[in-house]
C-alpha positions as CSV (number, residue, x, y, z in Angstrom):
1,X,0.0,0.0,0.0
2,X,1.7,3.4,-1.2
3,X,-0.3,6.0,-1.1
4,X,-0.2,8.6,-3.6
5,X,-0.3,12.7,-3.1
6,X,-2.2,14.2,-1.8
7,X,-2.1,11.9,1.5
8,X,-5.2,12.1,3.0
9,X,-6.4,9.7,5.9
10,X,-9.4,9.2,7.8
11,X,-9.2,7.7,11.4
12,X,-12.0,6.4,13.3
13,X,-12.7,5.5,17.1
14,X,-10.7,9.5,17.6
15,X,-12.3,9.3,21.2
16,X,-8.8,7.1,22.7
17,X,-6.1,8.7,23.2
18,X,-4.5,6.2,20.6
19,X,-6.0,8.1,18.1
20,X,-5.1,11.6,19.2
21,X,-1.3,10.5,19.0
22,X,-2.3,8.8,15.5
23,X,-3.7,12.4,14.5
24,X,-0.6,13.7,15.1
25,X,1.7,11.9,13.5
26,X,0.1,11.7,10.3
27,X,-0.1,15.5,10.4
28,X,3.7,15.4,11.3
29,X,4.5,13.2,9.0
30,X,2.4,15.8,5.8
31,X,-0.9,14.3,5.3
32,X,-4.2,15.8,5.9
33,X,-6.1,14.1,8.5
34,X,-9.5,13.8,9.1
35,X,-11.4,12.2,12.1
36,X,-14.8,10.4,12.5
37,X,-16.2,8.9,15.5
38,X,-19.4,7.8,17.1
39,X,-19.4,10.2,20.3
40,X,-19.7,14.1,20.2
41,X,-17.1,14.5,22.9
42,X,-13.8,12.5,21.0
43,X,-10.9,14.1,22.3
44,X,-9.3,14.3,19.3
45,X,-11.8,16.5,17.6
46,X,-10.1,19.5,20.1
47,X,-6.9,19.1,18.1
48,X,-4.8,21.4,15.9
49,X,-4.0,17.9,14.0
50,X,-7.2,17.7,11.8
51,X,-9.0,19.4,9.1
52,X,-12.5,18.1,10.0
53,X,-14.0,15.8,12.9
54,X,-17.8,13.9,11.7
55,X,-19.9,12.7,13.9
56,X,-21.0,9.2,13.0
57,X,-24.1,6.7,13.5
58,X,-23.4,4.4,16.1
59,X,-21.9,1.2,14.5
60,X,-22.8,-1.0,17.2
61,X,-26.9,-0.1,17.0
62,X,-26.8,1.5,13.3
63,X,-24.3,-0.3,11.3
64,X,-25.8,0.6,7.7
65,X,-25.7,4.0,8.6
66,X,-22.3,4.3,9.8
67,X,-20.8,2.8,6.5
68,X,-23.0,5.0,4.7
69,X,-21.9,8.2,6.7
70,X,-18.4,6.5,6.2
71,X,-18.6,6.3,2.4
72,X,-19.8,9.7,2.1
73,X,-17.0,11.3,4.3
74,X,-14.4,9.2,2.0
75,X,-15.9,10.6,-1.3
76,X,-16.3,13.6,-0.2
77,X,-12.8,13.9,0.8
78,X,-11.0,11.7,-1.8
79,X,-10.0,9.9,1.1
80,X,-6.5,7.9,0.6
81,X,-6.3,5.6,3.7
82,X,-9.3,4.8,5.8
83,X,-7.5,3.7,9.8
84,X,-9.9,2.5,11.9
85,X,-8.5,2.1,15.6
86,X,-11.2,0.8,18.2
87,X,-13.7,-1.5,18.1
88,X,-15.4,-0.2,15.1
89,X,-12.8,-1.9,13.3
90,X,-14.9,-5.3,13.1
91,X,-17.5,-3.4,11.9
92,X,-15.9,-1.9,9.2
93,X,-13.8,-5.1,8.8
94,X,-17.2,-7.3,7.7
95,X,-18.0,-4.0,5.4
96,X,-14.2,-3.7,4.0
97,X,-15.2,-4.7,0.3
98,X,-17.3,-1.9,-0.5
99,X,-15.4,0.8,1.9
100,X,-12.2,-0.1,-0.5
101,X,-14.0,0.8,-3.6
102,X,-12.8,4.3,-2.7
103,X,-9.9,3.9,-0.4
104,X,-7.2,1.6,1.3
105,X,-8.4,0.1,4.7
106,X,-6.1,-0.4,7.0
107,X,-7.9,-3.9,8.6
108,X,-7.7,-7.5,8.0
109,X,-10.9,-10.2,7.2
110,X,-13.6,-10.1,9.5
111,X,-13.3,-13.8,9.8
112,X,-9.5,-13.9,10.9
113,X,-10.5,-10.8,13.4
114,X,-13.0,-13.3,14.9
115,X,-10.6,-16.0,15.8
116,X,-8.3,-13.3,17.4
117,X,-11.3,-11.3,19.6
118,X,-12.6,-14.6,20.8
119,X,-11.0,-15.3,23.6
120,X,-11.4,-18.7,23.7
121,X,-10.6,-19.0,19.8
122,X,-7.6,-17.4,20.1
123,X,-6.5,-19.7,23.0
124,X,-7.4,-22.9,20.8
125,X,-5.2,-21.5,18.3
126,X,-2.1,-20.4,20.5
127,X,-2.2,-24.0,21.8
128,X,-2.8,-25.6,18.5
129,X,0.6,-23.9,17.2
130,X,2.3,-25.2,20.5
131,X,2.1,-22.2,23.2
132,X,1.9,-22.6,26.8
133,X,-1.5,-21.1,27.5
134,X,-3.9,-21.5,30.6
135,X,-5.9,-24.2,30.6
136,X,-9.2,-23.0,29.6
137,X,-12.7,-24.7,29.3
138,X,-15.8,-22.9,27.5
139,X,-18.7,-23.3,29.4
140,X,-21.4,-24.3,26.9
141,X,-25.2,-25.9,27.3
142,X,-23.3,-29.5,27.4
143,X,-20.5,-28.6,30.3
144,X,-21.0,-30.3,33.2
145,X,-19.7,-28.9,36.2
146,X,-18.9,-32.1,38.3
147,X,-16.7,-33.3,35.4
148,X,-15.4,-30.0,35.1
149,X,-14.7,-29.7,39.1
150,X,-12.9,-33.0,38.5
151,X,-10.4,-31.3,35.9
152,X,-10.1,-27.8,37.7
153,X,-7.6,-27.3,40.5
154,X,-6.5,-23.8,42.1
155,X,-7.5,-20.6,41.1
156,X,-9.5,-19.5,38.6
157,X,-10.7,-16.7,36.0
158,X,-13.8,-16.1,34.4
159,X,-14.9,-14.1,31.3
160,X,-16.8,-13.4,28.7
161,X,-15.7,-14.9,25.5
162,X,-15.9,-11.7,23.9
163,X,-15.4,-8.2,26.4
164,X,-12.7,-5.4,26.7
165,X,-10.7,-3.5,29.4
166,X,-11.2,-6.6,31.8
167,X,-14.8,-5.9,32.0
168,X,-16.3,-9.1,33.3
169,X,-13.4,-10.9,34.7
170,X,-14.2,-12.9,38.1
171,X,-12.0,-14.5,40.5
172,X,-12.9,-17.6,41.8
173,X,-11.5,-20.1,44.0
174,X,-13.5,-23.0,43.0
175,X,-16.7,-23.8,40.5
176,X,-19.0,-23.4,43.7
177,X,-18.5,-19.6,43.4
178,X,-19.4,-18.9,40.1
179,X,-22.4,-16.7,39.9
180,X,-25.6,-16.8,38.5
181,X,-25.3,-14.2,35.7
182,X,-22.6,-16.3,34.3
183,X,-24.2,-18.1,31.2
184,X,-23.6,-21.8,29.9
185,X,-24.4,-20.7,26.1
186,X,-20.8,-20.4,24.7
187,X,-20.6,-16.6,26.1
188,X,-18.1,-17.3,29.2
189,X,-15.4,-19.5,29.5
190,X,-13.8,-20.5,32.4
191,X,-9.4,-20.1,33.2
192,X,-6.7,-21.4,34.8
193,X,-5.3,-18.1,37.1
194,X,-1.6,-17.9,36.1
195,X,0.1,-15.9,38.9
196,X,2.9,-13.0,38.1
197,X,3.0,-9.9,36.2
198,X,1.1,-8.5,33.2
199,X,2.9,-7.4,30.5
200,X,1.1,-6.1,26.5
201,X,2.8,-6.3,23.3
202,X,1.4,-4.0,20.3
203,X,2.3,-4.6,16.3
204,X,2.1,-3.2,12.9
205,X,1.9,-6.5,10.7
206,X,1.6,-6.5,6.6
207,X,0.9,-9.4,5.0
208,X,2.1,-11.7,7.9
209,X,5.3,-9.3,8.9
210,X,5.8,-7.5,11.9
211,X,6.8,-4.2,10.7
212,X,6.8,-2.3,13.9
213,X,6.7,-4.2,17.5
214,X,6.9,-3.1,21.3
215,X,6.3,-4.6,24.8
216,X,5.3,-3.0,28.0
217,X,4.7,-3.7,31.8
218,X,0.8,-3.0,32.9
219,X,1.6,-0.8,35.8
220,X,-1.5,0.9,37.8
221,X,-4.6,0.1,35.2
222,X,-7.7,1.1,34.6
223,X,-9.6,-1.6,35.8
224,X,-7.6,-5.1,35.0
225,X,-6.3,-4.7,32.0
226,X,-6.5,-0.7,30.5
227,X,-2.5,0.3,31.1
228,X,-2.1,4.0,31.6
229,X,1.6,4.1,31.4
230,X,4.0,2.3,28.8
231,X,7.9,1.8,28.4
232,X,9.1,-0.5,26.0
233,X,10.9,-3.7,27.1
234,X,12.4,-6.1,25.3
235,X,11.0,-9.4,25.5
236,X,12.1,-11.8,22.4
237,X,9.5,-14.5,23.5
238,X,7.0,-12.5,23.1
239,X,8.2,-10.8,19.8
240,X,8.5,-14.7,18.6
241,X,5.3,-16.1,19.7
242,X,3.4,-12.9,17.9
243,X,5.4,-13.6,14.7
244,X,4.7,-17.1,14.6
245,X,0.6,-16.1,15.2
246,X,0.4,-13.2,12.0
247,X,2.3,-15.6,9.5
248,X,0.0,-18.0,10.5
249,X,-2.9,-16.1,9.4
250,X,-0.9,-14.1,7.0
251,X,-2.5,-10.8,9.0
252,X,-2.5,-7.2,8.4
253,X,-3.3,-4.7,10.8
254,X,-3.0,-3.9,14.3
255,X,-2.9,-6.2,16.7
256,X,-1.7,-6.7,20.4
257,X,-1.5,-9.8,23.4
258,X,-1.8,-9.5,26.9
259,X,0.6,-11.8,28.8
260,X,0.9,-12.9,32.4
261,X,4.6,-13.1,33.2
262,X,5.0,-16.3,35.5
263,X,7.7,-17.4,38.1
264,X,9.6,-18.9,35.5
265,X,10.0,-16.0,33.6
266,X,7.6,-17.4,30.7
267,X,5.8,-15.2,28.8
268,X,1.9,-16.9,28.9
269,X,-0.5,-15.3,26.4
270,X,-4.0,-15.2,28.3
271,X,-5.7,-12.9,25.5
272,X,-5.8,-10.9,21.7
273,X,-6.9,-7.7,20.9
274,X,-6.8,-7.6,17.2
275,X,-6.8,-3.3,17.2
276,X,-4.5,-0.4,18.0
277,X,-3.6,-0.3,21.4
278,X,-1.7,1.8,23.5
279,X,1.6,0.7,22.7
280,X,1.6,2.5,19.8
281,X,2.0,5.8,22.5
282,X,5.7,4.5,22.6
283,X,6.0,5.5,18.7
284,X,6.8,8.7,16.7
285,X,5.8,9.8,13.0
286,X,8.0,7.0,12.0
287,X,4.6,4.7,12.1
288,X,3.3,6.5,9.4
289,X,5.9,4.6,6.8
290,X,5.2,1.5,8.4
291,X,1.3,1.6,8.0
292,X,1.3,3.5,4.3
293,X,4.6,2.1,2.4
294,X,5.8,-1.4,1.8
295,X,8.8,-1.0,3.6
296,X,8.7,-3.9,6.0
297,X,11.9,-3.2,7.9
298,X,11.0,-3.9,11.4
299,X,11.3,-0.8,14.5
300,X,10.8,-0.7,17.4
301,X,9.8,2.3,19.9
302,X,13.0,4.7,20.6
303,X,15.2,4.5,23.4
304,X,13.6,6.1,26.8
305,X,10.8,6.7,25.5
306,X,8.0,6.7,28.5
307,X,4.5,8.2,28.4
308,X,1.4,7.9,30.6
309,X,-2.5,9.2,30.5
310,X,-1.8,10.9,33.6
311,X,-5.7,11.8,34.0
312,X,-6.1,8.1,34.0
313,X,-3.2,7.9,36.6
314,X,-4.6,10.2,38.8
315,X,-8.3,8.5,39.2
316,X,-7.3,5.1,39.1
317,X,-3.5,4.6,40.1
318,X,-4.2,6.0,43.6
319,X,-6.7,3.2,44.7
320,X,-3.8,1.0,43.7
321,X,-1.4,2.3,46.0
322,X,-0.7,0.0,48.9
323,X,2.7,0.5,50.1
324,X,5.5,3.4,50.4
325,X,7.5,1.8,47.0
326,X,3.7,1.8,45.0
327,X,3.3,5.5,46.3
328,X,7.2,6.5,44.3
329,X,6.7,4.6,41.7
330,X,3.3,5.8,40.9
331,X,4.6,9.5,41.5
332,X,7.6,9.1,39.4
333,X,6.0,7.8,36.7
334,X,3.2,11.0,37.6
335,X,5.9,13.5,37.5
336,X,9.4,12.1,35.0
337,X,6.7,10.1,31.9
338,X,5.5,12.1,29.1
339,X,1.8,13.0,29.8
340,X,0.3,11.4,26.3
341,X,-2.5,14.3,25.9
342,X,-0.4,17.1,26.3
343,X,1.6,18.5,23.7
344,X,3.1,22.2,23.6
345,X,1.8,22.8,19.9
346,X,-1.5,21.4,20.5
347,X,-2.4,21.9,24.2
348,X,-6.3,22.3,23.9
349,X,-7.1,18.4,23.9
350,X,-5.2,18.2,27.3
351,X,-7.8,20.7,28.5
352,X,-10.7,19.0,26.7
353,X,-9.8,15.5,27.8
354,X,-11.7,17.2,31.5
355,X,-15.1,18.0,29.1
356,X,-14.6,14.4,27.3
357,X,-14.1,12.9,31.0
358,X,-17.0,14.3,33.1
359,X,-19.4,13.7,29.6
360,X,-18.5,9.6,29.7
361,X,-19.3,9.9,33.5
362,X,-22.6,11.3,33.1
363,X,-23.5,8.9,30.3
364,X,-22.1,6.1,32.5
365,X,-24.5,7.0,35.5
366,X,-27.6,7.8,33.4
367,X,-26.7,4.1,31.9
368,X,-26.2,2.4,35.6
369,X,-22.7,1.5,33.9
370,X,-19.2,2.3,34.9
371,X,-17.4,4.3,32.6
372,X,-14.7,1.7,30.9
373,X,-17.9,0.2,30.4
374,X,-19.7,3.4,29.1
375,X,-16.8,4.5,26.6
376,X,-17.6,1.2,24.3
377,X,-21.3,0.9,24.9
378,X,-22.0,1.9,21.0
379,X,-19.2,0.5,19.5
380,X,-18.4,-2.5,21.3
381,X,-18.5,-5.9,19.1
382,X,-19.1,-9.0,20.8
383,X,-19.1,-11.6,17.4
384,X,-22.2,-10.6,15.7
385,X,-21.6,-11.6,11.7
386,X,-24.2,-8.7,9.7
C-alpha cells in the first residue's frame, strides 16, 4: 500500500487517546487528517492535528448508517487511507469490500478478526501452534460442572468470550463460586489463574510481517487490563510467539496480546486484541511509513521513551497504592513520563480531555454503567456476523 499525493487519511474511534497520537503523527509526517467517530465529545476533535471531525451513527446499533456516513465522508474527501482504531474496526472489517471501492483500509478479514477477539478462539489456536497457555474450558449448554470440578484445580478466572478492558473478569476459587449471571451458552469461558506480572505487546503486521513491534509492563490500570503508562521492554519471547501467530494467518493490521509473566520468567498469552492499542504511545511519525509504504523493515519504539495518560493515573492509580514503594513509583511515573495528551503545539485536547471525561461519567451513570464500560457501549463488538 503506497499511497499517492495528496495523502489524505481518515481515522476512526478519535475518542482514545490512541488516536489523538495517531492524529498527530500523520499530520507530522504531511498528510491531511481527518477524524470520525461515534461520540460528540472524542478528544481528538479538540486538536490542531485535523481538518474536520464527523460525527458518525453508532456502528454497534446502526451499522448501515455508519458505513453510509463513512462512504460519504471518503468521497467527499478523496480519502487515501481509511484507519480504523477501536472497536469499530470489526465493523468496518465485515463492510471492508465496499469501503475499499474508494480507499485503502487499513484492517484484516472479518473472519481472521473473529478467531483473534474470541477469547477462547484465540486460545485454541495459541495452543494448537504449541504455546503454553492457561488451561481454559468454554462453558457451553453441554459442560458439566462435576466433570469439570474434577479437571479444575486452584484458582480461577472467568470471562466473557468476547469483552474489553477486563470488564467481566471474576475470580474464583473454585466452580461453587461462580455466579448466577454467568451463562452456559458459549458466552463465558472459564481459566486457569496464572500468577505473576502483566505485561502487552502492540504490532504493525503487513501481509504476515511484523513491521513495527513493542512490549510494555501493565503498571496501575484502569480496571484489570487498561494500562495508563507504557515503556518498552524487550521481551524476544513475546516478539516470537506474535510472529509465529500473523504468519500464521498471514495478518495485516494492528494487533496486540496480553501476557501474564510467571515465576519462570515465561511469557503466557491469556488474551488478543486484534486493534491499535496503546503501545503505539511508545512510537513517533515514523509509524506512518510502516502503516502507508511497503517497507517492512522492522522498528521498534526509541530508546527512553516513557509516556502515561496521567488523567487516568490520577483516578485510578491512587486506589492501587498499597505500600511506600507503590506511592514513588506511581509518582515518578506522575511526574518524570511524558503525559500522552499534552503537547506544547496542541495543548487544547489536554484541556478537553476534563469535558470528554465528566461527559462519559454522566452517560455512565444515566446508563447504571461504569465508565470503561460506558466508553464502548455503542461501538463494542461481541461476534455478531451482519
Amino acid at each position: 500500500m503506497e499511497l499517492s499525493k495528496p495523502k489524505k487519511i481518515l481515522i476512526t474511534g478519535v475518542r482514545a487517546p490512541v488516536s489523538l497520537h495517531l492524529c498527530r503523527m500523520f499530520k507530522k509526517a504531511g498528510y491531511e487528517v481527518y477524524a470520525a467517530d461515534s461520540v460528540s465529545y472524542a478528544i481528538s476533535k479538540k486538536s490542531n492535528s485535523i481538518l474536520e471531525f464527523y460525527l458518525l451513527p453508532s456502528p454497534k446499533y446502526k451499522t448501515l448508517e455508519f458505513i453510509k456516513a463513512l462512504k460519504k465522508i471518503i468521497k467527499q474527501n478523496n480519502i487515501n487511507l481509511l484507519l480504523p482504531t477501536c472497536e469499530e474496526i470489526f465493523y468496518i472489517a465485515q463492510y471492508r469490500k465496499v469501503l475499499s471501492e474508494d480507499c485503502e483500509v487499513f484492517v484484516d478479514d472479518i473472519q481472521k478478526l473473529l478467531v483473534l477477539h474470541n477469547k477462547y478462539k484465540c486460545i485454541s489456536l495459541l495452543k494448537n501452534l504449541g504455546y503454553k497457555v492457561p488451561e481454559t474450558w468454554l462453558l457451553t449448554n453441554k459442560t458439566i460442572l462435576k466433570d469439570l470440578e474434577n479437571k479444575v484445580k486452584g484458582e480461577l478466572v472467568a470471562k466473557r468470550v468476547f469483552s474489553r478492558f477486563g470488564d467481566s473478569v471474576l475470580f474464583i476459587n473454585s466452580i461453587n463460586e461462580l455466579p448466577d449471571d454467568v451463562s452456559f451458552d458459549s458466552t463465558w469461558l472459564l481459566q486457569e489463574k496464572i500468577t505473576g506480572e502483566q505485561y502487552c505487546s502492540y504490532s504493525i503486521v503487513k501481509q504476515g510481517i511484523i513491521v513495527a513491534h513493542t512490549v510494555y509492563k501493565t503498571e496501575f490500570p484502569a480496571g484489570i487490563g487498561a494500562a495508563l503508562s507504557f515503556e518498552h521492554h524487550d521481551r524476544n519471547d513475546i516478539e516470537l510467539l506474535v510472529a509465529a501467530i500473523v504468519k500464521k494467518l498471514y495478518f495485516t493490521g494492528q494487533i496486540s496480546f496480553d501476557f501474564i509473566i510467571d515465576e519462570y520468567d515465561r511469557a503466557i498469552p491469556i488474551e488478543c486484541n486484534p486493534r491499535a492499542t496503546s503501545g503505539l504511545h511508545l512510537f513517533d511519525h515514523e509509524l506512518t511509513d510502516v502503516i502507508t509504504n511497503e517497507n517492512k523493515q522492522l522498528i521498534y519504539p526509541k530508546k527512553n521513551s516513557k509516556e502515561a495518560i496521567k488523567l487516568g493515573l490520577l483516578l485510578y492509580g491512587t486506589k492501587q497504592i498499597k505500600s511506600l514503594k507503590t506511592f514513588k513509583r506511581w509518582m515518578y511515573i506522575l511526574i518524570f513520563y511524558k503525559d500522552i495528551t499534552y503537547r506544547s503545539y496542541d495543548k487544547t485536547p489536554f484541556f478537553y480531555q476534563f469535558v470528554s471525561i465528566f461527559q462519559l461519567w454522566t452517560e455512565s451513570r444515566r446508563n447504571k454503567q461504569n465508565i470503561l464500560t460506558q466508553s464502548t457501549s455503542d461501538i463494542s463488538w461481541d461476534g455478531e456476523i451482519l
